[in-house]
C-alpha positions as CSV (number, residue, x, y, z in Angstrom):
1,X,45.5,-18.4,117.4
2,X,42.2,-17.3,119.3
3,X,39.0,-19.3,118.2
4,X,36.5,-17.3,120.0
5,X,34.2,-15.1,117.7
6,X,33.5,-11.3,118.0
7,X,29.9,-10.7,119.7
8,X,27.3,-11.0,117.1
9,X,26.2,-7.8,117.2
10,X,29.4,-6.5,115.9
11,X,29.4,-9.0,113.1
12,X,26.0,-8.4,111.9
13,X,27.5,-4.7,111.1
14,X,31.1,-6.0,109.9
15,X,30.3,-9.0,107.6
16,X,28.1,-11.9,106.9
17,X,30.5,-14.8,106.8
18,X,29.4,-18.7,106.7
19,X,30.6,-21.6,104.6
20,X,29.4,-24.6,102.3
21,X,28.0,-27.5,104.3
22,X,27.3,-31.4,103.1
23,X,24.2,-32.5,102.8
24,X,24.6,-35.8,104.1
25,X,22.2,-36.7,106.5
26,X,19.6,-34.3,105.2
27,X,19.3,-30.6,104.5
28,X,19.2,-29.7,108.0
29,X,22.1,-31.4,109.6
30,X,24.0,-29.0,106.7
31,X,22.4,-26.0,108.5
32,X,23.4,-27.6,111.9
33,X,26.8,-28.2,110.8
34,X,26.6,-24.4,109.7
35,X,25.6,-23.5,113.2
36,X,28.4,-25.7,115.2
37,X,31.3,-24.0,113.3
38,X,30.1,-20.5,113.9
39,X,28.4,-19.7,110.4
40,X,25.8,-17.0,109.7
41,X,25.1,-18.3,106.6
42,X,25.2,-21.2,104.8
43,X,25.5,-23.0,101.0
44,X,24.9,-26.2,100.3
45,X,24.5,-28.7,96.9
46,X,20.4,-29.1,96.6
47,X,21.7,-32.8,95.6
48,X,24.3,-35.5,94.8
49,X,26.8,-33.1,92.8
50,X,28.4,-36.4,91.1
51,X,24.9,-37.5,89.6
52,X,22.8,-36.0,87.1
53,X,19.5,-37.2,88.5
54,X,18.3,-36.8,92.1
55,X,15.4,-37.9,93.8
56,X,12.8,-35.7,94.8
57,X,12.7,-33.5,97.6
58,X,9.9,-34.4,100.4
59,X,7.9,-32.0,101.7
60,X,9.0,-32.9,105.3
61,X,12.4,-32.1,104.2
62,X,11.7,-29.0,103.1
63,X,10.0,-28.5,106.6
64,X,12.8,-29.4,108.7
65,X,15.1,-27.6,106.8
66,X,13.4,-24.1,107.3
67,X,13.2,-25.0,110.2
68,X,16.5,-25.6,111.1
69,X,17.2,-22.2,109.6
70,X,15.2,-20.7,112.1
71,X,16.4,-22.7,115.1
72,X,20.1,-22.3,114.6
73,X,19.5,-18.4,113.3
74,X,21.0,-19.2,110.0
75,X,20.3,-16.5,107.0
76,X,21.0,-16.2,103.6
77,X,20.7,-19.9,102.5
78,X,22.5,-20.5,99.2
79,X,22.7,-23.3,96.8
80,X,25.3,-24.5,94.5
81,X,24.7,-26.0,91.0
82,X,26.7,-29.6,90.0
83,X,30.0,-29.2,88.2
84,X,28.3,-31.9,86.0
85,X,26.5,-28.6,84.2
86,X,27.8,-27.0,81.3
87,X,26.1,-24.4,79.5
88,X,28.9,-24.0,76.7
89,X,29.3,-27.4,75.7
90,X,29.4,-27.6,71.9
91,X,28.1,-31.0,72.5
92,X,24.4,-30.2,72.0
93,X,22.9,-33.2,74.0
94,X,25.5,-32.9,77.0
95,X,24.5,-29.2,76.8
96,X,20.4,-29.5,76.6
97,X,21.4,-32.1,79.4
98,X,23.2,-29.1,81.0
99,X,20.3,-27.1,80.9
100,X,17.3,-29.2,82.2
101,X,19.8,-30.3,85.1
102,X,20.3,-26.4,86.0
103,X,16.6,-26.1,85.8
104,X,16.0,-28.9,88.1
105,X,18.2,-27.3,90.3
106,X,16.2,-24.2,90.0
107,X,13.0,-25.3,91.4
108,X,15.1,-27.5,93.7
109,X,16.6,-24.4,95.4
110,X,13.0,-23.0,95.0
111,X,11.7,-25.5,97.0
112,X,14.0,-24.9,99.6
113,X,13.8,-21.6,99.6
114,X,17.3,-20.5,98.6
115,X,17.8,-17.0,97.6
116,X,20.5,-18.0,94.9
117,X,22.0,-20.7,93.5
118,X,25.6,-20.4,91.6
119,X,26.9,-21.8,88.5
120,X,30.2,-22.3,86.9
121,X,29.7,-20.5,83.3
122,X,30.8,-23.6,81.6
123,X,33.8,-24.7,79.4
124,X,34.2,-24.3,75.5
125,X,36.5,-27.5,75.4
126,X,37.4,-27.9,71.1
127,X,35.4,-25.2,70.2
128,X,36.3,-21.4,70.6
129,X,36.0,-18.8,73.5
130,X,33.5,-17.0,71.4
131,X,31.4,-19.6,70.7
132,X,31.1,-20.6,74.0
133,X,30.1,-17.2,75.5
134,X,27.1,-17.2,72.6
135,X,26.3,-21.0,74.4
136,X,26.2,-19.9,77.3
137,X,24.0,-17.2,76.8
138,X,21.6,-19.2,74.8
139,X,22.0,-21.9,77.6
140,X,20.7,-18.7,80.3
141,X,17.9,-17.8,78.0
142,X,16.2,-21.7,77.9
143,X,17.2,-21.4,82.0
144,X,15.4,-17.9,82.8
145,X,12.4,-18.9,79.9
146,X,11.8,-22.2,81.8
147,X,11.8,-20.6,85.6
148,X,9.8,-17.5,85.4
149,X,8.4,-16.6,88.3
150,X,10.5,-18.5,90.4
151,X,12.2,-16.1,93.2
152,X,16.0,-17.8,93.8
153,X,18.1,-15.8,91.3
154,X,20.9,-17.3,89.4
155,X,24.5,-16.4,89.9
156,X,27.2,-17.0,87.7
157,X,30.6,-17.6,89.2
158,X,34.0,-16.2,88.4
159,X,36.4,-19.1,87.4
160,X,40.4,-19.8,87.3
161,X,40.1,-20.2,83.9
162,X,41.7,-23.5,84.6
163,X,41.5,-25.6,80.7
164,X,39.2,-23.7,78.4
165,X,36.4,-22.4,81.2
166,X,34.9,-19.2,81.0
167,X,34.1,-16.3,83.2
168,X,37.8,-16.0,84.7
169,X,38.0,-13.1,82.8
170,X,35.5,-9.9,83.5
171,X,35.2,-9.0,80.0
172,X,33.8,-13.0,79.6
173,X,31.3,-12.1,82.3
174,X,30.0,-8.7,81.0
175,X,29.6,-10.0,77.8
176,X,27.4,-12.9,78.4
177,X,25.1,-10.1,81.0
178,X,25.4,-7.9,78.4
179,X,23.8,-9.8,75.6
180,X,21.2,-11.6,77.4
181,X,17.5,-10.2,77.4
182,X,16.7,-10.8,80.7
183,X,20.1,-9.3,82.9
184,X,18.6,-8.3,86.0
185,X,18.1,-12.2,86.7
186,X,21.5,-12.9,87.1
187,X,24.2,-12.0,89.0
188,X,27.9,-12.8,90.1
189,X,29.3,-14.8,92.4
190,X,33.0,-13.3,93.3
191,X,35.3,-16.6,94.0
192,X,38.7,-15.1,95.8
193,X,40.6,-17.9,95.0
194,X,39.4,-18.0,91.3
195,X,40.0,-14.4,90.9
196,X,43.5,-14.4,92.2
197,X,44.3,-17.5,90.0
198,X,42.8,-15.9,87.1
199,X,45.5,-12.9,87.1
200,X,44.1,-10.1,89.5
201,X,46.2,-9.2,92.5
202,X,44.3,-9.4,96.0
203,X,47.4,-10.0,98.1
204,X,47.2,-6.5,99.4
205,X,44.6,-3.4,99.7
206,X,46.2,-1.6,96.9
207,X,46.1,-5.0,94.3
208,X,42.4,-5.4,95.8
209,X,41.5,-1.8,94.9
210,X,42.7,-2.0,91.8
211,X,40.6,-5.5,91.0
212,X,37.4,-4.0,92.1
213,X,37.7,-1.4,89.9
214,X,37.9,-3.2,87.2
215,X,35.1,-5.2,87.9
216,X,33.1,-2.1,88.5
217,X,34.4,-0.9,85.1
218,X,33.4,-4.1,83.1
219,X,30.9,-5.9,84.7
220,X,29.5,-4.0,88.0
221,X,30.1,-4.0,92.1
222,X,26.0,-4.2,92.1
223,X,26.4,-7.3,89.8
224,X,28.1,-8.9,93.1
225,X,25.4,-11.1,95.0
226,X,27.8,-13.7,97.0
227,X,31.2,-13.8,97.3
228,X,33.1,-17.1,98.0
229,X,36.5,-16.5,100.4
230,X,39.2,-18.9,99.7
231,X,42.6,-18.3,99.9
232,X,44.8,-19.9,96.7
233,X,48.0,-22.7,96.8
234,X,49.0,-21.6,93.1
235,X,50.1,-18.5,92.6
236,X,48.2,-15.1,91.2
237,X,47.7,-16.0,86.8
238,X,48.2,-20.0,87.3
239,X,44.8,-20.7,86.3
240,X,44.9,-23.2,88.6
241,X,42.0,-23.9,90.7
242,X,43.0,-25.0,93.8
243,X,41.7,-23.7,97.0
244,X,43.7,-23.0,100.5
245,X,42.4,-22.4,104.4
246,X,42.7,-18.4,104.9
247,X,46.1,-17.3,105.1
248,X,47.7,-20.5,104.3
249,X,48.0,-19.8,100.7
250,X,49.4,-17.7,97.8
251,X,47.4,-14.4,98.9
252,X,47.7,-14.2,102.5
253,X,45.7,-12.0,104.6
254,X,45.5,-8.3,103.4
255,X,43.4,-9.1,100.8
256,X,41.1,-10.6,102.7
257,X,41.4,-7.9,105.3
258,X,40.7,-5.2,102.4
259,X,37.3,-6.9,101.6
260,X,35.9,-7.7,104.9
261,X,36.7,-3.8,105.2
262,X,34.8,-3.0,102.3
263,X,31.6,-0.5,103.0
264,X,30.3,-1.5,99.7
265,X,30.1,-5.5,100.5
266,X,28.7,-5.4,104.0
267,X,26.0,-6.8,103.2
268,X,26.7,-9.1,101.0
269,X,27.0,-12.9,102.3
270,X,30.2,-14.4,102.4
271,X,30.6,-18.6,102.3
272,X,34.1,-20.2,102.7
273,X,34.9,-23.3,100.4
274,X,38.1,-24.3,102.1
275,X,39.2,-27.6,102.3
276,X,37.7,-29.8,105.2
277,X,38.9,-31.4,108.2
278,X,40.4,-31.0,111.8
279,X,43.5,-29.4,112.7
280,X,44.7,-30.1,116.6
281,X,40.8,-30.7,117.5
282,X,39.6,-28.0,115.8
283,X,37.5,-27.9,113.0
284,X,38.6,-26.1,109.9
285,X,35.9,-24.1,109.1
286,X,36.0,-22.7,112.9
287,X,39.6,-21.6,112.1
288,X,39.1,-19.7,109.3
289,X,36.1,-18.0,110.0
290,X,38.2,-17.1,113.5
291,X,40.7,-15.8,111.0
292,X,38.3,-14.2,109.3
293,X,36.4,-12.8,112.0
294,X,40.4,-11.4,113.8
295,X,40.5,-9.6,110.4
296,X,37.7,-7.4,111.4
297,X,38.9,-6.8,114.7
298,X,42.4,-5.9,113.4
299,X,44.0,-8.8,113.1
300,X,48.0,-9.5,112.3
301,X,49.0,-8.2,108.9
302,X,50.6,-11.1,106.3
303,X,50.2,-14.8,106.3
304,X,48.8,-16.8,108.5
305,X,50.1,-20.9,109.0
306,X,48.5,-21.3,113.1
């Protein structure tokens, strides 16, 4: 396998691929970390994603975070919301909880000048799928009336539907955009891994067609801000949420080949949430965005396991 990019003049016209980077050590060793495996862009937690509460963030922080942006040439900064959050929760406190912590996050991400920041929809756990869609909606509409004229946008991600979460169906998703008063706020964040487990094929261009127009019928392509890349270990309709390096799971390549490929999504940035680590010296995140990046350029058809 070859680990050495395509100029990046071709890939500023082909795709706009990065991945999600720790924060430890400060907001801009996650945009140098971004920078050392090859990344355009970058997403990143705007705090501790096990803890409710954070501490505030510093102005100089905020400095040398832009800054690094601009040093390593990284664009598109994106954050992601805790798991902690859930807007469905029939639980009212753990739900008003929910929502102040997304809102924090909000001006957090403002701060730092993210363009988006994603959010799992949230889990219904013992009450109904209905019910939950009208929470979560409600949840949005405290979210959007507390950060008006803030400029980062809120995404909502697709799921596996692992348990009783929602938004692994499209339907789920248009609903809860349909019914809120404020839609043009929002948008989607297109998980590949979460998609595939949900039910829809993307293990080839025909399957991935097929998906997209079904999300076009239900929901939107414009709806589509960000779009995670992560192959899956369970298999397509597991609902099982358990993400693979690229090519080393359940979809394989094509599908992955037919997006990058996509006209439509050409601008749209593209962050891997693969699993960590080194393989043979290399960092994981520089083997699949070389993966990635061999797609492009015509890569080898089927799975990859280099």
């Amino acid at each position: 396998m070859q680990f050495q990019s395509l100029p990046l003049s071709k890939l500023r016209k082909m795709a706009i691929l990065g991945a999600h980077m720790s924060i430890a050590g400060g907001f801009g060793r996650a945009v140098q970390r971004a920078s050392a495996c090859g990344s355009m862009c970058v997403q990143l937690f705007t705090k501790n994603n096990t803890q409710w509460k954070a501490r505030p963030i510093l102005p100089e922080e905020v400095k040398q975070f832009r800054e690094a942006l601009v040093r390593h040439a990284i664009r598109f900064p994106i954050g992601h919301a805790s798991y902690l959050i859930n807007l469905a929760s029939p639980d009212r406190l753990l739900r008003r909880k929910s929502i102040e912590a997304f809102i924090e996050e909000m001006h957090r991400a403002e701060m730092l000048g993210l363009g988006h920041l994603v959010v799992h929809p949230g889990a219904y756990t013992e009450s109904t799928e209905g019910l939950g869609l009208w929470r979560i909606v409600q949840s949005l509409g405290s979210v959007a009336a507390e950060t008006r004229g803030l400029s980062v946008r809120c995404l909502l991600e697709t799921t596996a539907g692992q348990g009783t979460s929602l938004g692994w169906r499209f339907e789920q998703l248009a609903r809860v955009l349909d019914r809120l008063k404020d839609p043009d706020r929002l948008g989607v964040c297109f998980d590949t891994c979460h998609v595939f487990a949900a039910g829809y094929n993307l293990t080839d261009a025909s399957g991935y067609r097929a998906t997209m127009r079904q999300f076009d019928a239900t929901v939107g392509l414009r709806k589509i801000e960000v779009f995670h890349l992560n192959d899956s270990r369970r298999e397509c309709g597991s609902r099982i949420d358990r993400h693979a390096h690229i090519g080393h799971g359940r979809m394989g390549l094509d599908g992955f080949r037919a997006l990058l490929g996509d006209r439509r999504f050409r601008k749209v940035p593209m962050y891997l949430e693969t699993p960590k680590g080194m393989k043979g010296g290399v960092d994981w995140d520089v083997r699949n965005l070389a993966t990635l990046h061999g797609l492009i350029d015509g890569g080898p058809s089927g799975a990859s396991r280099s």
